[in-house]
C-alpha positions as a Markdown table, in Angstrom:
| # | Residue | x | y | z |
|---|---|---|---|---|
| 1 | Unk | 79.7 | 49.0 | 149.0 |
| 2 | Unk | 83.3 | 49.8 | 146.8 |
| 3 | Unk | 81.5 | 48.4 | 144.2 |
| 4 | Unk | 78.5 | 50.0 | 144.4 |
| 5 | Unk | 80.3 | 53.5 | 144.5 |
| 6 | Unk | 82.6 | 52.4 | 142.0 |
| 7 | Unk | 79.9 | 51.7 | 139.7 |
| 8 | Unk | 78.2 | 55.1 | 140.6 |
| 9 | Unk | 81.6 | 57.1 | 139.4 |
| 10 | Unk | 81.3 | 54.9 | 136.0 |
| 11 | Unk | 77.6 | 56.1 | 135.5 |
| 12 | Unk | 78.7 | 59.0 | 136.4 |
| 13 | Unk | 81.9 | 59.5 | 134.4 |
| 14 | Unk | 79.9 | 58.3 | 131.3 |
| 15 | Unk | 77.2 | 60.7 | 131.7 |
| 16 | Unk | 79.5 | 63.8 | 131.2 |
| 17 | Unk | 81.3 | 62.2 | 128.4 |
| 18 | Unk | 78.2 | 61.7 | 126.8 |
| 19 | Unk | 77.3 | 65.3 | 127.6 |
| 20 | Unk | 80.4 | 66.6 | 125.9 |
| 21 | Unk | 79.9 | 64.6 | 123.0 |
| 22 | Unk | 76.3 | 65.5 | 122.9 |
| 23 | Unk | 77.3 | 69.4 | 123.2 |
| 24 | Unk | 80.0 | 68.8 | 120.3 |
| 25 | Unk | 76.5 | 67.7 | 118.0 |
| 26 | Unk | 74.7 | 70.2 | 119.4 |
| 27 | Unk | 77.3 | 72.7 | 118.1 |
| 28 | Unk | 77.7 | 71.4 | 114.8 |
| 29 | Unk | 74.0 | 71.4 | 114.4 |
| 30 | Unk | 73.9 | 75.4 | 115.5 |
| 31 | Unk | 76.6 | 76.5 | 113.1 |
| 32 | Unk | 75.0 | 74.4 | 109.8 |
| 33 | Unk | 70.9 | 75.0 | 110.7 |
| 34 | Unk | 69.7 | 77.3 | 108.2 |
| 35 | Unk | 69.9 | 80.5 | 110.3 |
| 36 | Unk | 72.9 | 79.8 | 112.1 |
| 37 | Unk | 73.7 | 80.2 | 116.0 |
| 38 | Unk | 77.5 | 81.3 | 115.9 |
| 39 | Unk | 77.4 | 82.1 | 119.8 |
| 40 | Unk | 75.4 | 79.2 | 120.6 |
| 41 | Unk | 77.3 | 77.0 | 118.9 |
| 42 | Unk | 80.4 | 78.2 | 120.1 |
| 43 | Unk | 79.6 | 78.4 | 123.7 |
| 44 | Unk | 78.4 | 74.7 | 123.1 |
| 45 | Unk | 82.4 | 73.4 | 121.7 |
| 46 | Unk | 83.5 | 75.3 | 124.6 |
| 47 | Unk | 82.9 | 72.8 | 127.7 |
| 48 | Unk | 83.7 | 70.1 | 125.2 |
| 49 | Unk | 87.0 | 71.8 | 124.2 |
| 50 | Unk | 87.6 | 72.0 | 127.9 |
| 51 | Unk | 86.8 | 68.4 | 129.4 |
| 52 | Unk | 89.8 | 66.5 | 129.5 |
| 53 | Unk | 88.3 | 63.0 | 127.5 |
| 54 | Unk | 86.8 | 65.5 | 124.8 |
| 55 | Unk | 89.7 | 67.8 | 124.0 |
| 56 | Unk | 91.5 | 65.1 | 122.8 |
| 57 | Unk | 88.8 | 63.6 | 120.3 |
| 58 | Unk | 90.0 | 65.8 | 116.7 |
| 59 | Unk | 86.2 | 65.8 | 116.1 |
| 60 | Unk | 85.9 | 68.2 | 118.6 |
| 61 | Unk | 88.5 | 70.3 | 117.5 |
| 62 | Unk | 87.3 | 70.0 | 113.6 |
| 63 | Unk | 83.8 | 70.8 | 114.9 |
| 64 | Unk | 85.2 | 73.8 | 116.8 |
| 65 | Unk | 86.9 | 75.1 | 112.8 |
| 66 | Unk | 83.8 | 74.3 | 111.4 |
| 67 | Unk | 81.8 | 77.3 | 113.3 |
| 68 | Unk | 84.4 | 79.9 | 112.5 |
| 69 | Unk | 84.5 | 78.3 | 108.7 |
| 70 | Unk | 80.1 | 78.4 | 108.4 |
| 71 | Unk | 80.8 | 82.7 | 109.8 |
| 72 | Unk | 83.5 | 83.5 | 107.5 |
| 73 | Unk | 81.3 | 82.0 | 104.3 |
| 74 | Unk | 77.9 | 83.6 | 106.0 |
| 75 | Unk | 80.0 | 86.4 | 106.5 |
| 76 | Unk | 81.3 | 86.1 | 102.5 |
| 77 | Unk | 78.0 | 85.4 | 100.9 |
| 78 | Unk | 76.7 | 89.2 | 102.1 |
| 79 | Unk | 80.0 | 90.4 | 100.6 |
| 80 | Unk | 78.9 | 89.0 | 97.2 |
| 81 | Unk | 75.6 | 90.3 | 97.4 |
| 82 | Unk | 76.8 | 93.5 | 98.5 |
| 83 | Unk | 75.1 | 93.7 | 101.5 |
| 84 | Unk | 76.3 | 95.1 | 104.7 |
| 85 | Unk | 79.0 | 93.0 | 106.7 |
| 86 | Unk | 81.5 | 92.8 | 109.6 |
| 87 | Unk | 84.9 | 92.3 | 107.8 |
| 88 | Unk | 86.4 | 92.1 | 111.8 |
| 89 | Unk | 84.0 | 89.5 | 111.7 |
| 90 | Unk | 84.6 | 87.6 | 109.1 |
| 91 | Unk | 88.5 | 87.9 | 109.6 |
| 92 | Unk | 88.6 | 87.2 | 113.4 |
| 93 | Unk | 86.6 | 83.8 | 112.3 |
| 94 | Unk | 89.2 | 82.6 | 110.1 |
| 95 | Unk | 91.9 | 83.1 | 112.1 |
| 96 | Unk | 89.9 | 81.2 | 115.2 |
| 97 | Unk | 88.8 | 78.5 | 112.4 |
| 98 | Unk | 92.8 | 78.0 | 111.3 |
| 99 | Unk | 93.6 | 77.1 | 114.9 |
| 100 | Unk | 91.5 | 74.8 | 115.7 |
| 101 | Unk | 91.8 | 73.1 | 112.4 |
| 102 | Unk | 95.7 | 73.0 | 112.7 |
| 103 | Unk | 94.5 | 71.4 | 116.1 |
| 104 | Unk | 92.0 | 68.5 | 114.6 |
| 105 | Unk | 94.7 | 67.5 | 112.1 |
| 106 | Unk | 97.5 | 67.1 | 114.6 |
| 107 | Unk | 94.9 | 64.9 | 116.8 |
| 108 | Unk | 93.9 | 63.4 | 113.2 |
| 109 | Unk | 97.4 | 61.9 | 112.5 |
| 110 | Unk | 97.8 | 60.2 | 115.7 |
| 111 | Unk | 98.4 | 56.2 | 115.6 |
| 112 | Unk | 95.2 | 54.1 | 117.3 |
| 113 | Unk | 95.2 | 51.9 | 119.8 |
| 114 | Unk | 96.7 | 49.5 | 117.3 |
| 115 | Unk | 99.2 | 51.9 | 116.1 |
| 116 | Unk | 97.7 | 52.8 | 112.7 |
| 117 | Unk | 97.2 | 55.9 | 111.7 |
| 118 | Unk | 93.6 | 56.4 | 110.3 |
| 119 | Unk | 92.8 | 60.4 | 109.5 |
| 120 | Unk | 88.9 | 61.4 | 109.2 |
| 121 | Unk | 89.1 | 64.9 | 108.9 |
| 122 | Unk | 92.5 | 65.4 | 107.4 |
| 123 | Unk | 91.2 | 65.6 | 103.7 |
| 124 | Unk | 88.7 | 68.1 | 104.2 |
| 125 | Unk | 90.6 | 70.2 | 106.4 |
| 126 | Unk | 93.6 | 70.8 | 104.1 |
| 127 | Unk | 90.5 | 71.9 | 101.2 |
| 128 | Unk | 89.3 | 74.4 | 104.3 |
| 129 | Unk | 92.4 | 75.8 | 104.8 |
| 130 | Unk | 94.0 | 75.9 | 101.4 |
| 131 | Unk | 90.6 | 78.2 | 100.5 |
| 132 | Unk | 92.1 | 80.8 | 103.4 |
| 133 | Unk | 94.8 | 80.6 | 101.6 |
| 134 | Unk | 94.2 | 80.9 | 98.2 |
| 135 | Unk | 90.7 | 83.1 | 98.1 |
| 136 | Unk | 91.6 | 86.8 | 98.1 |
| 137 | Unk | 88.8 | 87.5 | 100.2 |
| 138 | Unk | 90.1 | 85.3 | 103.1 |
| 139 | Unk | 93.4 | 86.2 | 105.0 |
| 140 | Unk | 94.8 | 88.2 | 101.7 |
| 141 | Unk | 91.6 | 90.5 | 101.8 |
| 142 | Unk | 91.5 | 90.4 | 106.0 |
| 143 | Unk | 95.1 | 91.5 | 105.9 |
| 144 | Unk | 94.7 | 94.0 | 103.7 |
| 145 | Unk | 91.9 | 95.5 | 105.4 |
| 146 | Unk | 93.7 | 95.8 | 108.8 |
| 147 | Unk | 96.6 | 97.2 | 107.1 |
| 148 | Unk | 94.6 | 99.9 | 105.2 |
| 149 | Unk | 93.1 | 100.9 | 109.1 |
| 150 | Unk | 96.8 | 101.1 | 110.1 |
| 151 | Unk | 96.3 | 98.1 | 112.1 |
| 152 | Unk | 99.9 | 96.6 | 111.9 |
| 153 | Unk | 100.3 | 94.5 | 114.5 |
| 154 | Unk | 97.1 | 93.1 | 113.5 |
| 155 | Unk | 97.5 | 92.8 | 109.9 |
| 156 | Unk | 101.1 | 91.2 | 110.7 |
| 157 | Unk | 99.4 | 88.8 | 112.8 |
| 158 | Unk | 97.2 | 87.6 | 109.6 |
| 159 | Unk | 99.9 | 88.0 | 107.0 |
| 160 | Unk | 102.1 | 85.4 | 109.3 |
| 161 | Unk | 99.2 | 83.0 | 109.3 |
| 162 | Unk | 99.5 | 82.9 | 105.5 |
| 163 | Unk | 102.9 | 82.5 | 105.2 |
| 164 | Unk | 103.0 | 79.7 | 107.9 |
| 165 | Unk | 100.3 | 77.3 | 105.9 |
| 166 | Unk | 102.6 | 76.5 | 102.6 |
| 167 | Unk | 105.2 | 74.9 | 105.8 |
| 168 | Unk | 102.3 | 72.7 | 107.5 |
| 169 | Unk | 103.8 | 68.9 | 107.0 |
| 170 | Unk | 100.4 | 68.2 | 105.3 |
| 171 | Unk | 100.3 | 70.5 | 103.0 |
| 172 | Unk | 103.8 | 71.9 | 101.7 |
| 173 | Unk | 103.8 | 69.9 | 98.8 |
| 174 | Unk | 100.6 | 70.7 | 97.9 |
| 175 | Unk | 101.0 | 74.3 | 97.9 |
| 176 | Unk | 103.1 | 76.3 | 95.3 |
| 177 | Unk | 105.1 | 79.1 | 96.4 |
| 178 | Unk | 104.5 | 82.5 | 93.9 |
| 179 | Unk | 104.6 | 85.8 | 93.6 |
| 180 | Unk | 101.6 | 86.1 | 95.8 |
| 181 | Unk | 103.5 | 84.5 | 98.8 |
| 182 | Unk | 106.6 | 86.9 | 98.6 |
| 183 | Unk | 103.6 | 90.0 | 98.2 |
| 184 | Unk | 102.1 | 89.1 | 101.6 |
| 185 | Unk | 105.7 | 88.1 | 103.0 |
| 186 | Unk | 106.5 | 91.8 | 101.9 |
| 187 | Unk | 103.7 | 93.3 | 103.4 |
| 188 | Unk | 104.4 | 91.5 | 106.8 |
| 189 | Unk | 108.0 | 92.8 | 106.7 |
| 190 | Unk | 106.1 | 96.6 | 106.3 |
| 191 | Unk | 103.3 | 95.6 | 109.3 |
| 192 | Unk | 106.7 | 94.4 | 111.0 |
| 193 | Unk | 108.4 | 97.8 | 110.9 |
| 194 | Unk | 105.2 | 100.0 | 111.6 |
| 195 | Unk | 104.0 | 98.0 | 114.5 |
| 196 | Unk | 107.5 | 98.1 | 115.8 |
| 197 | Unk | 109.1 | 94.6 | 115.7 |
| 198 | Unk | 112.2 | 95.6 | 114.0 |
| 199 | Unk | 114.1 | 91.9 | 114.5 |
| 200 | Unk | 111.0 | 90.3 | 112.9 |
| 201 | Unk | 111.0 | 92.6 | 110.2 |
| 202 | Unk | 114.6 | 91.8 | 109.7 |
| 203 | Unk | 114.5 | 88.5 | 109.2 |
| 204 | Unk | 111.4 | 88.6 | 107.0 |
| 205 | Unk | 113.7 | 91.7 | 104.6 |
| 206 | Unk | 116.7 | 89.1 | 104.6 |
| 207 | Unk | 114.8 | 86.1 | 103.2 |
| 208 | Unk | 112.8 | 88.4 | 100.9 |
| 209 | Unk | 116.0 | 89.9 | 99.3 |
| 210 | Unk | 116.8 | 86.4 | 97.6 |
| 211 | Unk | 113.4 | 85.6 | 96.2 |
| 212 | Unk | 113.6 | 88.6 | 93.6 |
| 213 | Unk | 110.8 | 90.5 | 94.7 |
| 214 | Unk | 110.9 | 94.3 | 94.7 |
| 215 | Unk | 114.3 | 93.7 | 95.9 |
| 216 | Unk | 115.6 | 97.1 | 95.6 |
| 217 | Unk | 112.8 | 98.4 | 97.9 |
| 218 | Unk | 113.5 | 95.4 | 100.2 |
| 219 | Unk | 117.4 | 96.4 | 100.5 |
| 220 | Unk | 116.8 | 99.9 | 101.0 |
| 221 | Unk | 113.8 | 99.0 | 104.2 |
| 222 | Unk | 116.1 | 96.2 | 105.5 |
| 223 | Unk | 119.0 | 98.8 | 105.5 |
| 224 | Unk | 116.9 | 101.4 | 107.4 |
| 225 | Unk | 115.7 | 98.7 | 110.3 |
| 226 | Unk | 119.8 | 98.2 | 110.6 |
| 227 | Unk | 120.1 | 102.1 | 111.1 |
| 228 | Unk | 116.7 | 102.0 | 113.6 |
| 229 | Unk | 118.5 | 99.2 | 115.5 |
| 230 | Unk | 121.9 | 100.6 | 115.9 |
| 231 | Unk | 123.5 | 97.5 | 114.2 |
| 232 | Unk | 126.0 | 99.8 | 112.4 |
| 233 | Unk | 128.0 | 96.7 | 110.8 |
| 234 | Unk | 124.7 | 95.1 | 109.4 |
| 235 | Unk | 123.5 | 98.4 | 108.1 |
| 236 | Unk | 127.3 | 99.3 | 106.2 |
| 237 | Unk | 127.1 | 95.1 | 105.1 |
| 238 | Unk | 123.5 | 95.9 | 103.3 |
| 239 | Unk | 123.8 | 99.4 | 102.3 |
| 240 | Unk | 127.2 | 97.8 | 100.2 |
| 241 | Unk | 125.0 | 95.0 | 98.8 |
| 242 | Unk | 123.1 | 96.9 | 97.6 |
| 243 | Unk | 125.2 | 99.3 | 95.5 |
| 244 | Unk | 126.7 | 96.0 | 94.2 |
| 245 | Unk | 123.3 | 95.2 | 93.0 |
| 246 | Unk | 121.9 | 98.6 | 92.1 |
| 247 | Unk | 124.7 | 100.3 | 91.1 |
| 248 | Unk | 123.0 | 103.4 | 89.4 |
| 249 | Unk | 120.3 | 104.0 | 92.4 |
| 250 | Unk | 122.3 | 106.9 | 94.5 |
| 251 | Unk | 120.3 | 105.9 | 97.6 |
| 252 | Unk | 122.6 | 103.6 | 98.7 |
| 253 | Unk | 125.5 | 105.5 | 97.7 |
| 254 | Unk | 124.4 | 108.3 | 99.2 |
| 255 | Unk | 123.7 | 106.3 | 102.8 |
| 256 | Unk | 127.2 | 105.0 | 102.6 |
| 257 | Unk | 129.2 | 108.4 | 102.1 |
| 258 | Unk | 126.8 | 109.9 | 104.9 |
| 259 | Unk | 127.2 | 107.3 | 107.3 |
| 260 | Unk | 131.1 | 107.7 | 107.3 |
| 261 | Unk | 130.7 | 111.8 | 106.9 |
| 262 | Unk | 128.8 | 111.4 | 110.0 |
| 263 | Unk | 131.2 | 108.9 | 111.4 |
| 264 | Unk | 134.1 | 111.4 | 111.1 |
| 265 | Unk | 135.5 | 109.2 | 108.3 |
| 266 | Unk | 134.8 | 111.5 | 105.6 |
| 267 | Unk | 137.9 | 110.7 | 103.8 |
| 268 | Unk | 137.0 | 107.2 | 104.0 |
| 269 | Unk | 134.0 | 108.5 | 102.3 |
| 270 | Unk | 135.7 | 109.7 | 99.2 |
| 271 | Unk | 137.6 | 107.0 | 98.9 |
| 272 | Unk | 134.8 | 104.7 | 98.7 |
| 273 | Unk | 133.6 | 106.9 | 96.5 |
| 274 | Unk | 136.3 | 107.4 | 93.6 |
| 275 | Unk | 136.8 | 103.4 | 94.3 |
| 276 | Unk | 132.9 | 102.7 | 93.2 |
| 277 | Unk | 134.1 | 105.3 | 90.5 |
| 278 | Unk | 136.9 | 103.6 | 89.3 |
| 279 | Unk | 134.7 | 100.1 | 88.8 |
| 280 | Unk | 132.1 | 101.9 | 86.6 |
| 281 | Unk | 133.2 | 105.3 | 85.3 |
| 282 | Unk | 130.3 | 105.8 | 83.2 |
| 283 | Unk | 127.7 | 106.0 | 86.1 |
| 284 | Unk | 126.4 | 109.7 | 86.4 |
| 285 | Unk | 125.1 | 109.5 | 89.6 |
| 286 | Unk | 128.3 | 109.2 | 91.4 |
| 287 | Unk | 129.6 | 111.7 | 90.5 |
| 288 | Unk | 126.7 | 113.7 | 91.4 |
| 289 | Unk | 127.8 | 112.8 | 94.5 |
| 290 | Unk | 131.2 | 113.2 | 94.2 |
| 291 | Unk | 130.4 | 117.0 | 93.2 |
| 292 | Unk | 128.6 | 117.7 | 96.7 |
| 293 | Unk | 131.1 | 115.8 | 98.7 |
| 294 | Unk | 133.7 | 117.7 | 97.2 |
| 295 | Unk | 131.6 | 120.8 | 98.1 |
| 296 | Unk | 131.2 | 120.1 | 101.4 |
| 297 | Unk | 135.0 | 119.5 | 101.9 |
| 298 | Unk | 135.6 | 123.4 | 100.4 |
| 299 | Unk | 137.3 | 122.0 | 97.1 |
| 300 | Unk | 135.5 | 124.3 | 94.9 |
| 301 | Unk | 137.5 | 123.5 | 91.1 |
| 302 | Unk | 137.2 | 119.8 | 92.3 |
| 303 | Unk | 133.1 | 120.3 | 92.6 |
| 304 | Unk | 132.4 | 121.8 | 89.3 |
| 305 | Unk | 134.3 | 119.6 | 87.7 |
| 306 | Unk | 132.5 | 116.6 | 89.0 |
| 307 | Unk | 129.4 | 118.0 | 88.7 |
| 308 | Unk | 130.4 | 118.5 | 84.7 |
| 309 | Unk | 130.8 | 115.0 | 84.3 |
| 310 | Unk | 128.0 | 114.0 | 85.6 |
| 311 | Unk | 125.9 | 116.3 | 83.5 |
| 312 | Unk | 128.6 | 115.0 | 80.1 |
| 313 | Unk | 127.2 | 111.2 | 81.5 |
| 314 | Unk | 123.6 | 112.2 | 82.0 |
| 315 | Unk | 122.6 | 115.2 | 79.9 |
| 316 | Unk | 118.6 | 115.3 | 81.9 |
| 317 | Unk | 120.6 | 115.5 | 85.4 |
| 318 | Unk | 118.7 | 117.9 | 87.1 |
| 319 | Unk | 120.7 | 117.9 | 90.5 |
| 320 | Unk | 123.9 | 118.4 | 88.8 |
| 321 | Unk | 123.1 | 121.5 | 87.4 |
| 322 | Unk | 121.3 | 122.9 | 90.2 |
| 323 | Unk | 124.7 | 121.9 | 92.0 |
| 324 | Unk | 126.6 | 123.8 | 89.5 |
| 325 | Unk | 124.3 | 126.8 | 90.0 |
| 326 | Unk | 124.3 | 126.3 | 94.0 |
| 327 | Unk | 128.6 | 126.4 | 94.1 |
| 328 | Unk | 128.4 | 129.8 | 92.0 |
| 329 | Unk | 125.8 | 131.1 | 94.1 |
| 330 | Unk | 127.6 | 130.1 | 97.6 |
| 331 | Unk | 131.0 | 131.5 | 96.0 |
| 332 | Unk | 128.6 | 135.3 | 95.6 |
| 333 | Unk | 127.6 | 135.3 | 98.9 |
| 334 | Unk | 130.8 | 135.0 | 100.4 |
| 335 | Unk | 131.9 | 137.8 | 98.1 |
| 336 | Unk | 129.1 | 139.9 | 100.0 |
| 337 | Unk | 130.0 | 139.1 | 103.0 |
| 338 | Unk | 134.0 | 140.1 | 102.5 |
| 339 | Unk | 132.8 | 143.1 | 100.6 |
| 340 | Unk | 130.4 | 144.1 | 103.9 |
| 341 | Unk | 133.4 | 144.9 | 105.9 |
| 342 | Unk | 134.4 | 147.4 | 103.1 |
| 343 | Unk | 134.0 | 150.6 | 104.2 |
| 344 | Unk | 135.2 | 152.8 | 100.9 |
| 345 | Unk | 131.9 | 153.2 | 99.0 |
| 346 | Unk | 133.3 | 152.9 | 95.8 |
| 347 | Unk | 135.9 | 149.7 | 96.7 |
| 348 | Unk | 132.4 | 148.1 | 98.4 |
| 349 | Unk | 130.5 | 148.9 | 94.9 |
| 350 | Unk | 133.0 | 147.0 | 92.8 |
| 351 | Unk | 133.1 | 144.1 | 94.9 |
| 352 | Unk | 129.3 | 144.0 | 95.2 |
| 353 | Unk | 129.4 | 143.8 | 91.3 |
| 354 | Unk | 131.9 | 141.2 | 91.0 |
| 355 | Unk | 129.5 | 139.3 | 93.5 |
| 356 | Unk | 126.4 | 139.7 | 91.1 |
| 357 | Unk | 128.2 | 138.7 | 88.3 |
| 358 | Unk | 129.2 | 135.4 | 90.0 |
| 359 | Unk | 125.0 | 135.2 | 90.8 |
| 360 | Unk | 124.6 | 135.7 | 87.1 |
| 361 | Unk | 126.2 | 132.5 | 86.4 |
| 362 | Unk | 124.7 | 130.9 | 88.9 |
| 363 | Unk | 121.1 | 131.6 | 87.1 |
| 364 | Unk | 121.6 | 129.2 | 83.5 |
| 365 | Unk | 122.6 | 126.3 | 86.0 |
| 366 | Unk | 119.3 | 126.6 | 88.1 |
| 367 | Unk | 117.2 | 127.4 | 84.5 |
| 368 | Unk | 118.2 | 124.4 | 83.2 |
| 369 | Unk | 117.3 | 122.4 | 86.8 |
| 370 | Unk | 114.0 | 124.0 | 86.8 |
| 371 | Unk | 113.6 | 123.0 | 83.1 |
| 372 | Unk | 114.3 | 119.3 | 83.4 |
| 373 | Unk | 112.2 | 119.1 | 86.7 |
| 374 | Unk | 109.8 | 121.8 | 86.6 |
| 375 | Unk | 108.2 | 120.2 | 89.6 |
| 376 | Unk | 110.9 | 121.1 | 92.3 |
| 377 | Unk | 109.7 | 123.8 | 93.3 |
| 378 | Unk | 113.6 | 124.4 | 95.3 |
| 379 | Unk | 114.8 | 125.6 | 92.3 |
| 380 | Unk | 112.2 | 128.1 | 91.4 |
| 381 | Unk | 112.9 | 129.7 | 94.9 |
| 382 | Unk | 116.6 | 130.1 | 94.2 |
| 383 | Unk | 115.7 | 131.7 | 90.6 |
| 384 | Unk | 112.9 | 133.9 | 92.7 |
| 385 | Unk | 115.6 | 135.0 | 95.2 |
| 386 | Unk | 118.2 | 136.0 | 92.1 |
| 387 | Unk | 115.8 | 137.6 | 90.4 |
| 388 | Unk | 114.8 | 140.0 | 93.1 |
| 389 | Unk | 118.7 | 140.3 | 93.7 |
| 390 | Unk | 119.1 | 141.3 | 90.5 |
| 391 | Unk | 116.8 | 143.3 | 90.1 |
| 392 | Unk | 115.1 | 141.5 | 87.1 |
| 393 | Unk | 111.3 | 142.4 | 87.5 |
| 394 | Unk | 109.6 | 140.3 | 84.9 |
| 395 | Unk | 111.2 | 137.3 | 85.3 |
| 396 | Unk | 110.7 | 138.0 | 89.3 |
| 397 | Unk | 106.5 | 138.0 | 88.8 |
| 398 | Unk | 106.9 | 135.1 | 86.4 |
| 399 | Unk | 108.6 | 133.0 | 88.8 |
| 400 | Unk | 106.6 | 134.3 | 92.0 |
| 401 | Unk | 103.8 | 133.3 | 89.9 |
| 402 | Unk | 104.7 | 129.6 | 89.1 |
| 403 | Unk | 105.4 | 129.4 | 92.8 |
| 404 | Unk | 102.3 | 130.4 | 94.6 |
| 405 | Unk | 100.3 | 128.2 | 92.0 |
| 406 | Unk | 102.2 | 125.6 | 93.0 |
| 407 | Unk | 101.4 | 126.3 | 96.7 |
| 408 | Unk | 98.2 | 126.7 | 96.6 |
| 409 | Unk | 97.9 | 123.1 | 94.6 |
């Protein structure tokens, strides 16, 4: 009787291996028939992905990449023919595809019963996935597409997929590493940030900023996800390294003296700054902002004068001049306001002339700004608001003019 029922477990264990095996064909055959089955075929891999003899067979697994590679290409030859298509589609298949092929070739690699090491599908899986890779259509184009819809976390999710194939053990000397790769490593670090994973974002920014790839804009991002995470000594660290790459872009100088201003340190601030000064003089910008930190601190003599060498080190310095014309424009309103509490009529007249004249002087400063950067439209405000001071009609409707044109761009 043991026999007999051990014999009837046998038949029996044989018969659903067989059907797993049989429903492994059976979806092969529905994803490569002429008019495809995609659902079919993958309810089909399903119960053999799921049966524990099966699951461990890396034709079933390879089988299961094939279906999501036969959609992506059905998917591919409408978007060559311009016909209508599901890119979600056509994405969502390659990522499902890249899985389960990751999963084949790790099955593929193990040693046999005799300890050798015989891969079937290993050669034709590394072609399959290094055309995800390397086809802009594929993860490139899928990534892009879910990062034009604002899809971050989604886009990310792609963009990681295509960084992680150049490190799989069978292909990473197969695969060169180019510009391309640091673009999409870029754009994950951006997906990172939007979607709100600020440590992965990190650490994408700090191995970016060595493989000279729009490495200013990758030192002024990892800088800001420093500030968004409160790591104050991290965000100081890059905000320096960069200055000490970029020594002329004010951004990071700018950061820097704001952070300690804001810090309460704002002499520390301008001793940083006369100390970037000191190791390269000639550098216009810093003195640029030497001029408003000088302003802010109420040394008026010490402004201009900064604010004149910047404009004797960069001629076309639009915010120096403006910040020449903003001191002498400050210094007449405060004559106003003294001259307000006057209450002799003719005493109050004088002042208020000596005040005008200082907003006369103001007016070359902001000219001169407005010339060199006729698109801020700050400056032409300012000139608007001196003119009607001043009581300088034509150049008021001139001015007023340029303005609402540019408002009503």
């Amino acid at each position: 009787m043991k026999k007999i029922i051990l014999s009837f477990f046998l038949v029996l264990s044989f018969t659903f291996t067989y059907a797993q095996k049989s429903n492994v064909s059976k979806a092969k055959n529905k994803a490569l028939m002429e008019n495809p089955d995609f659902a079919g075929a993958r309810e089909a891999i399903q119960a053999a992905l799921n049966d524990s003899i099966t699951k461990n067979d890396p034709n079933t697994w390879y089988v299961a990449g094939l279906i999501g590679y036969k959609e992506n290409d059905y998917w591919y030859q409408k978007l060559i023919l311009n016909q209508k298509y599901d890119a979600d589609a056509k994405g969502q298949a390659i990522l499902e595809s890249y899985n389960y092929f990751k999963k084949a070739a790790e099955l593929d690699q193990l040693p046999d019963a005799k300890g050798k090491v015989k891969p079937k599908f290993l050669k034709d899986i590394k072609t399959k996935i290094k055309e995800y890779y390397t086809l802009q259509p594929n993860l490139i184009g899928y990534g892009a597409y879910l990062y034009e819809k604002k899809d971050y976390e989604g886009a990310l999710k792609v963009f990681e997929t295509y960084l992680e194939i150049p490190t799989l053990p069978y292909l990473k000397d197969e695969i060169v590493i180019d510009s391309t790769y640091y673009m999409i490593q870029y754009f994950a670090a951006l997906s990172a940030t939007n979607a709100g994973y600020h440590d992965k974002a990190i650490s994408l920014y700090e191995d970016l900023k060595h493989k000279n790839y729009e490495t200013l804009n990758v030192y002024e991002l990892l800088a800001d996800e420093y500030r968004t995470t409160n790591d104050t000594i991290k965000y100081v660290e890059t905000l320096k390294e960069g200055l000490e790459k970029f020594p002329s872009e004010l951004w990071f100088l700018q950061n820097l003296i704001n952070h300690y201003i804001y810090s309460g340190k704002i002499q520390d601030a301008l001793a940083y700054l006369n100390d970037a000064i000191k190791r390269d003089p000639n550098i216009a910008q810093y003195y640029f902002v030497k001029g408003n930190l000088e302003e802010n601190l109420g040394n008026y003599d010490e402004a201009i004068s900064a604010f004149n060498k910047a404009i004797e080190l960069d001629p076309n310095l639009a915010e120096a001049y403006a910040g020449i014309g903003r001191l002498y424009y400050n210094k007449a309103i405060k004559m106003l306001e003294v001259a307000n509490d006057i209450k002799d009529v003719k005493l109050f007249n004088q002042e208020k002339e000596k005040a005008n004249n200082v907003f006369k002087e103001s007016i070359p400063y902001f000219q001169k700004a407005k010339e060199l950067n006729p698109n801020e439209i700050e400056y032409k405000r300012t000139l608007r608001t001196l003119y009607y001071r001043l009581q300088m009609d034509k150049e008021f409707e001139a001015i007023d003019e340029e303005i609402r044109a540019m408002e009503n761009q």
